[in-house]
C-alpha positions as CSV (number, residue, x, y, z in Angstrom):
1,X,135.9,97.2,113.9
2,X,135.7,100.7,113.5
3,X,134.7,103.7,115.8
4,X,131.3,103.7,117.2
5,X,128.7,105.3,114.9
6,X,125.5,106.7,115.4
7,X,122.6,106.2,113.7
8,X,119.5,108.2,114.4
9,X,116.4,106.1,113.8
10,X,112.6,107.2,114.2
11,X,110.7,104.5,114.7
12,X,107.2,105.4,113.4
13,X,103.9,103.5,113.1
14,X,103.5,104.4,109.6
15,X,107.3,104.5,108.7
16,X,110.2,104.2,109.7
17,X,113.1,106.9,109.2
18,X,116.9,107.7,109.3
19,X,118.7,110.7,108.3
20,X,118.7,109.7,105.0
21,X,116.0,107.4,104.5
22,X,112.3,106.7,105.0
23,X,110.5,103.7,104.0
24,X,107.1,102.3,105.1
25,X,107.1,99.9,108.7
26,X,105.8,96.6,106.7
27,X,107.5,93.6,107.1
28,X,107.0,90.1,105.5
29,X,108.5,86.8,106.3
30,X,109.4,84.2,103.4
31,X,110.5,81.0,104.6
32,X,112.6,80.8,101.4
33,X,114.6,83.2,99.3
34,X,111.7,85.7,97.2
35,X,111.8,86.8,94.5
36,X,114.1,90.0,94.6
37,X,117.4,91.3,96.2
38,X,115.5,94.7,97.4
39,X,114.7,95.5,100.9
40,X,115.4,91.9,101.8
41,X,116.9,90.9,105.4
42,X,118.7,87.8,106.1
43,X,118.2,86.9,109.8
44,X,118.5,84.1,111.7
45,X,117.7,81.5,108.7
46,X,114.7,83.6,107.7
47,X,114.0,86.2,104.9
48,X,111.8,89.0,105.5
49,X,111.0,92.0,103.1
50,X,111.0,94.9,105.0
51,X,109.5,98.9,103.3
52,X,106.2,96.8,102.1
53,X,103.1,98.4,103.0
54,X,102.2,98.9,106.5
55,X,102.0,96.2,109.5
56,X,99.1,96.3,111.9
57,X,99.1,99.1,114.7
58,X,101.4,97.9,117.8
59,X,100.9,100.1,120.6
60,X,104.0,98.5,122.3
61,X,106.5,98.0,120.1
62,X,108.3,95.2,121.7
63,X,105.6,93.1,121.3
64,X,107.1,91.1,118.6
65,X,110.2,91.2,116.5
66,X,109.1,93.3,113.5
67,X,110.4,96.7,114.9
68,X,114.2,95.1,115.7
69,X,113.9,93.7,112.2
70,X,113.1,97.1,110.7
71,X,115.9,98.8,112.5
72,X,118.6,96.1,111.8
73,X,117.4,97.2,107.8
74,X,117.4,101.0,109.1
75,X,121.0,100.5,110.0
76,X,122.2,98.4,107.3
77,X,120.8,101.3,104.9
78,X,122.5,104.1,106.9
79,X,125.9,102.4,106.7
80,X,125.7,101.5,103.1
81,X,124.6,105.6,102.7
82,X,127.8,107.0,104.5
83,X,130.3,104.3,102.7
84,X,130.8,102.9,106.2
85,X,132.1,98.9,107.1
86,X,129.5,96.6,107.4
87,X,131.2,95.5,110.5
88,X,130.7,98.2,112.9
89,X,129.8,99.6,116.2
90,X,126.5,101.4,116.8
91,X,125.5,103.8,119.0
92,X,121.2,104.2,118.4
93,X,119.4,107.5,118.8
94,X,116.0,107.0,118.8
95,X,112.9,108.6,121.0
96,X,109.3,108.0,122.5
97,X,106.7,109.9,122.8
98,X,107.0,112.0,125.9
99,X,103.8,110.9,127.4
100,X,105.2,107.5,127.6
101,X,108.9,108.2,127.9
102,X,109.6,107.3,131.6
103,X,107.2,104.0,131.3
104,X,108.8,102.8,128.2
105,X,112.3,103.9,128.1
106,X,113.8,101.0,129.7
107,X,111.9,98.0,128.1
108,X,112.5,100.1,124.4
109,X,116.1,100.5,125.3
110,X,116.5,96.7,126.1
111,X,114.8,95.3,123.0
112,X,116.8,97.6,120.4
113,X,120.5,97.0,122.4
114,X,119.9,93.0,123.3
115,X,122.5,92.7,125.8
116,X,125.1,93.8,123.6
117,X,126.0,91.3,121.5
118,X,127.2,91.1,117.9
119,X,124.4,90.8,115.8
120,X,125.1,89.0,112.3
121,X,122.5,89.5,109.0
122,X,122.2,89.9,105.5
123,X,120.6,93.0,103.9
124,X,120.1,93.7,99.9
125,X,123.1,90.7,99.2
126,X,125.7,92.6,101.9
127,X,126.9,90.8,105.4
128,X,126.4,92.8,108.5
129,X,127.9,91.9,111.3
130,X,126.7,95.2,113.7
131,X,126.7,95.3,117.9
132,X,124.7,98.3,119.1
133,X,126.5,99.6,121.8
134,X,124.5,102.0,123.2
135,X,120.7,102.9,123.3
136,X,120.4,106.8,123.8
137,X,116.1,108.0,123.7
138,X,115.0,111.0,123.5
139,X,111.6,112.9,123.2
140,X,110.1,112.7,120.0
141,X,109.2,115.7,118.5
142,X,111.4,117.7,120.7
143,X,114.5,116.5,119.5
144,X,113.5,117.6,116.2
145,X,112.7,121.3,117.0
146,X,115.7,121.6,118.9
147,X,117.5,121.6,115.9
148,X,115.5,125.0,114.9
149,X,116.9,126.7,117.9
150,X,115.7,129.8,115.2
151,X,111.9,128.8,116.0
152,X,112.4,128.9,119.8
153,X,112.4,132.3,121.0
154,X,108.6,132.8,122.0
155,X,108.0,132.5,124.9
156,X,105.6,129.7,124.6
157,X,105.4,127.3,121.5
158,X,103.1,124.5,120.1
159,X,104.6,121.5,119.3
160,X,102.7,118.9,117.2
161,X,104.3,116.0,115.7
162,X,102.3,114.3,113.5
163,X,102.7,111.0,113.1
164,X,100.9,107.7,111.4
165,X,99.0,107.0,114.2
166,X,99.3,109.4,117.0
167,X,99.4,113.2,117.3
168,X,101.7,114.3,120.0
169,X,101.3,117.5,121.4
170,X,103.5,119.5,123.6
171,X,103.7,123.5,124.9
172,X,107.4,124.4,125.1
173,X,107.6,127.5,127.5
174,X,110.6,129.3,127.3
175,X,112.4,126.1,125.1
176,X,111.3,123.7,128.3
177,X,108.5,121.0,127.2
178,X,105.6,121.9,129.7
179,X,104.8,118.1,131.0
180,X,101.6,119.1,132.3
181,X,100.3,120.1,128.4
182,X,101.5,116.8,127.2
183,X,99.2,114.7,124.7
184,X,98.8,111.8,122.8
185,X,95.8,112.1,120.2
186,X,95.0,109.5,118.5
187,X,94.5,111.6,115.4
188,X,97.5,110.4,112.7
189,X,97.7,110.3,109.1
190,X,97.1,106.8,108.9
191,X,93.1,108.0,109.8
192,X,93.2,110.6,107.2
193,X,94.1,108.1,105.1
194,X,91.8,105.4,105.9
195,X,88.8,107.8,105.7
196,X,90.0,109.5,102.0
197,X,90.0,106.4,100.9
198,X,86.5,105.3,102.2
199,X,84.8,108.3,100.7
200,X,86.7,107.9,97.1
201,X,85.1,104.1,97.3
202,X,81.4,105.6,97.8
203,X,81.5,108.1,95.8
204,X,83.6,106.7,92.9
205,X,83.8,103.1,93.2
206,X,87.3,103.4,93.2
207,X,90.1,101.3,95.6
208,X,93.1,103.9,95.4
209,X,96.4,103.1,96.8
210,X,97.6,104.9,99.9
211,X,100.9,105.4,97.6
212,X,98.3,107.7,94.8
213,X,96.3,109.4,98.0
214,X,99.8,110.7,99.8
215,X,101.3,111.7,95.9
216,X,98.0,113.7,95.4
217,X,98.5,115.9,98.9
218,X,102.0,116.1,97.9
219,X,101.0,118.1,94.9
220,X,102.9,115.4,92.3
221,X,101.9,115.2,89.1
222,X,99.9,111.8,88.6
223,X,97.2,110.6,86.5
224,X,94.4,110.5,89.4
225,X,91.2,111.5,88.2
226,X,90.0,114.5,88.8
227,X,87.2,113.9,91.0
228,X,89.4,111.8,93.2
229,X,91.7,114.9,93.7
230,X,88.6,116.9,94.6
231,X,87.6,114.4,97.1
232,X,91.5,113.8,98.4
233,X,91.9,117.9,99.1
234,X,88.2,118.2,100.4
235,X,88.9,115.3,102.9
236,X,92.3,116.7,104.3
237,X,91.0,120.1,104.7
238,X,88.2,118.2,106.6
239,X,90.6,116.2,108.5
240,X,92.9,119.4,108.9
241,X,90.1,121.4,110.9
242,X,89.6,118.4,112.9
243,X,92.9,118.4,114.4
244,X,93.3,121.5,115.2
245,X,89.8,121.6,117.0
246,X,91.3,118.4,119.2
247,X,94.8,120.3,119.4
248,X,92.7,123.3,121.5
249,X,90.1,121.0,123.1
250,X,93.6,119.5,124.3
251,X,94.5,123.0,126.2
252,X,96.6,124.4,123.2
253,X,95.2,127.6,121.3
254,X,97.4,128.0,117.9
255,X,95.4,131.3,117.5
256,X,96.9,132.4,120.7
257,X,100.6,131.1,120.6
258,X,102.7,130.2,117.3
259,X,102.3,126.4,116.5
260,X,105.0,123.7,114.9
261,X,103.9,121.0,113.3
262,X,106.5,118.4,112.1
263,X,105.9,114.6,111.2
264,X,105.3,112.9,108.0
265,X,101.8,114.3,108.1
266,X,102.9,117.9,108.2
267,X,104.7,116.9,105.3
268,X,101.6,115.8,103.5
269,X,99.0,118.6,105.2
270,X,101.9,121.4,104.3
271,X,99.3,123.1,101.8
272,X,96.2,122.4,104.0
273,X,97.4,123.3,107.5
274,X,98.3,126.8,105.7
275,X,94.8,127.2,104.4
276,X,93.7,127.8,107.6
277,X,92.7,131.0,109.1
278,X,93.0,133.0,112.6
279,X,96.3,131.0,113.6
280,X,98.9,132.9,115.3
281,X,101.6,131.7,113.6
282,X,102.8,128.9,112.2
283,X,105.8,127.1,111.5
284,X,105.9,123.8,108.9
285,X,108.6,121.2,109.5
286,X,108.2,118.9,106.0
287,X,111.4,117.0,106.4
288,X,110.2,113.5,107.5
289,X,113.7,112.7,108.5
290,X,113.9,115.7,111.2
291,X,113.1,113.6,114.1
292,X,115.8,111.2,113.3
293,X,118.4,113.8,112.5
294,X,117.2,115.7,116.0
295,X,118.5,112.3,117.7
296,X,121.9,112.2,116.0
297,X,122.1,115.9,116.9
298,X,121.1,115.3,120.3
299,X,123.9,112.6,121.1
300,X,126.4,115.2,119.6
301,X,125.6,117.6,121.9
302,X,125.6,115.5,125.0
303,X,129.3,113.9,123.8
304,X,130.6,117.6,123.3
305,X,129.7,118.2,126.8
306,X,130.9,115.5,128.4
């Protein structure tokens, strides 16, 4: 077995991401081999494809198996990435929201490291034979801007990472996270989502797929009709103003003190967020892998010290 490697993973309600990959938190289970080698897990005498569409909303993420499932795939993809052996030693770097951190640290830390052991599976036709070392959590969020040590130097900063589900909201003062300004708004993309798609349905008749919704607010080229594009942008700037209405009802004024927003919804909102007038000044973190790469970083930074 080789030296210990580690593998940042963000363990999102919408997706799930590395530092190299992101692919949607779905999982299905097959009692017998499907139909295709892609995304498919091996474990435990059961097949599951993982990247397909998106599970229900678990609020604890221990609650079942799905989110160990997902990361065994996360880790088997990172591996395969870097050209590493497929029998190896893993140090995790993942995070929790900071207004649950101390509550769920220890119980998240125990599900992902499970005591230890070796831990054997299948992914895409490859054996795995993996034993995660080492849990190390961090904030989410956090982690990722402390990688932009260039975006730091106010005196007091916005933080909101915007995720599938949950909008987490922090004031840094002087690079510090300010516990007391802490949020959790339940506010994600996965609502923006639900609701564009609602009002194409009444006012088109049309079922689009959240895959042609997110490629539209991207800004790829796609055959949507036209009138679904109108309702798409009309909605997100609508969705947009929302959130940043909630973000100063919260205690946070972006028109007073620069703002970051990162998350796979600042990624999608890149255009809209920018639209908006009287802000301060803000900052737009689109690399949906950030908060996974700010993990790896973070457990560099504490090795060099030690």
């Amino acid at each position: 077995m080789s030296d210990t490697i580690t593998i940042g993973i963000d363990h999102g309600y919408a997706a799930i991401k590395t530092p190299h990959f992101s692919f949607p938190s779905g999982v299905v289970a097959y009692a017998h081999e499907p139909y295709t080698h892609k995304n498919v897990l091996e474990f435990e005498g059961r097949y599951y494809v993982v990247g397909s569409g998106r599970q229900p909303l678990q609020k604890d993420k221990t609650q079942s198996e799905d989110y160990y499932l997902l990361t065994l795939a996360a880790i088997a993809k990172e591996l395969a990435h870097r050209g590493a052996d497929p029998v190896a030693a893993v140090h995790l770097a993942a995070g929790l929201p900071l207004t649950s951190f101390g509550r769920d640290k220890k119980k998240f830390r125990e599900y992902l490291v499970r005591d230890g052991k070796t831990v054997h599976f299948r992914f895409e036709d490859a054996d795995y034979a993996v034993t995660i070392r080492n849990v190390s959590l961090f904030p989410q969020g956090y982690a990722a801007v402390l990688t932009q040590q260039e975006l730091l130097n106010e005196p007091s900063v916005i933080l909101a990472d915007i995720g599938g589900w949950t909008v987490d909201l922090m004031r840094l003062d002087n690079k510090v996270p300010n516990a007391a300004t802490c949020r959790s708004l339940e506010l994600g993309m996965i609502r923006c989502l639900d609701e564009i798609s609602e009002q194409i349905r009444r006012s088109l008749g049309l079922s689009m797929t959240t895959a042609q919704i997110e490629s539209v607010l991207r800004g790829d080229v796609s055959s949507v009709d036209a009138a679904a594009k109108e309702i798409i942008h009309r909605e997100a700037e609508a969705y947009t103003r929302r959130l940043l209405s909630a973000i100063q009802e919260s205690g946070l004024d972006a028109r007073a003190m620069p703002a970051i927003f990162l998350g796979g919804g600042a990624a999608l909102l890149k255009r809209h967020v920018g639209a908006v007038d009287s802000l301060c000044r803000l900052f737009i973190l689109d690399d949906v892998c950030l908060n996974a790469k700010g993990y790896e970083w973070l457990v560099g930074q504490l090795a060099g010290r030690e």
